[in-house]
N, C-alpha and C positions, 0 to 999 in steps of 0.2 A: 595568861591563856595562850595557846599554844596553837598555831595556824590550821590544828585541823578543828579544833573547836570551833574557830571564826569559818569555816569555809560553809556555805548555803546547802541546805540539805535536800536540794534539787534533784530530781533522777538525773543518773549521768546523763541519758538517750533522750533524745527528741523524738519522737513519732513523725512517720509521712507516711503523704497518700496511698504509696505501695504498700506500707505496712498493713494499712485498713483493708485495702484490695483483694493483699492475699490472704487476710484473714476475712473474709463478705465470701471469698473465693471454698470455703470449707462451709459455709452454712447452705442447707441445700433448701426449696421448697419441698412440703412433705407430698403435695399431691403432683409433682411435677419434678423429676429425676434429675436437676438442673440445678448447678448455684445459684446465688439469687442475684448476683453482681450480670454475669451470662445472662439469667435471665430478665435482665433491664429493672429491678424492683428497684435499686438503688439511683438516686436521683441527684443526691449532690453527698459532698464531703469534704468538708472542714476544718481545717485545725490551725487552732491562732497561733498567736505570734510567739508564743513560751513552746510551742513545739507538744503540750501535756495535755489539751484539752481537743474533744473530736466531737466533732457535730454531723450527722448525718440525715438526711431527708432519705428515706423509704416509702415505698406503695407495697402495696398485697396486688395479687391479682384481681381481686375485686373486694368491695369492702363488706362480702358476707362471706369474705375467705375464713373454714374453717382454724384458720394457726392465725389468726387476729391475734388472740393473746400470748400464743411460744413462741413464734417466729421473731417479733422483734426485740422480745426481751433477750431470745440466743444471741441475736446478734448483740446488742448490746453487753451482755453477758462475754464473749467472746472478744469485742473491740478492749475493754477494760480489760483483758487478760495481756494485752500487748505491753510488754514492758516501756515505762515513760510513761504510759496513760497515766492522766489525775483525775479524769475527770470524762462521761461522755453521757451527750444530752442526744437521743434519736428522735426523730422527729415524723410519724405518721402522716403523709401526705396524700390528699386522694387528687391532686391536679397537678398536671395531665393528667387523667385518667390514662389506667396501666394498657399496651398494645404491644401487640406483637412486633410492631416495629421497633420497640425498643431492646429487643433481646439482640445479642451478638450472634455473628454471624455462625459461631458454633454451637450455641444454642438453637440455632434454626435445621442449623447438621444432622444436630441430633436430635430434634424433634419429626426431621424430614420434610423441612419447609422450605429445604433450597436444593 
């Protein structure tokens, strides 16, 4: 057998946090002109120690937000597109409940709340 048959047939790339960011960074809310990363919906992000699997906690802006069911499947939809991904479990969170405080301060720009 011959050294490429033995080699692990692992994705070359590992994924990080930035990857996830700047992809969270293209998904937008649909009733609010604003990424969702900007707009605080994203609460944590994770990826173990293989560098291929990504776990992330999300909020809606409230939970009789109409994109309940597009919204986090885009996202998830889109984090698996990231080359290296194997694997990504989203996790709908309603606590904290979602605040204005949690939006960036660009978000707040462009809302016209600063």
């Amino acid at each position: 057998m011959s050294n490429t048959e033995n080699k692990s047939l692992e994705p070359a790339s590992t994924v990080t946090e930035q990857d996830v960011i700047d992809v969270l960074y293209t998904c937008y809310d649909p009733e609010i002109p604003l990424n969702i990363y900007d707009l605080g919906l994203i609460y944590g992000i994770r990826i173990d120690e293989t560098g291929h699997k990504v776990e992330v906690d999300m909020t809606l802006t409230s939970p009789n937000c109409p994109s309940i069911e597009s919204l986090p499947m885009e996202v998830e939809e889109k984090i698996r597109e990231i080359p290296g991904v194997e694997d990504v479990q989203l996790k709908l969170v309603w606590e904290p409940p979602f605040s204005m405080d949690l939006m960036s301060d660009e978000a707040r720009l462009a809302l016209g709340l600063l």
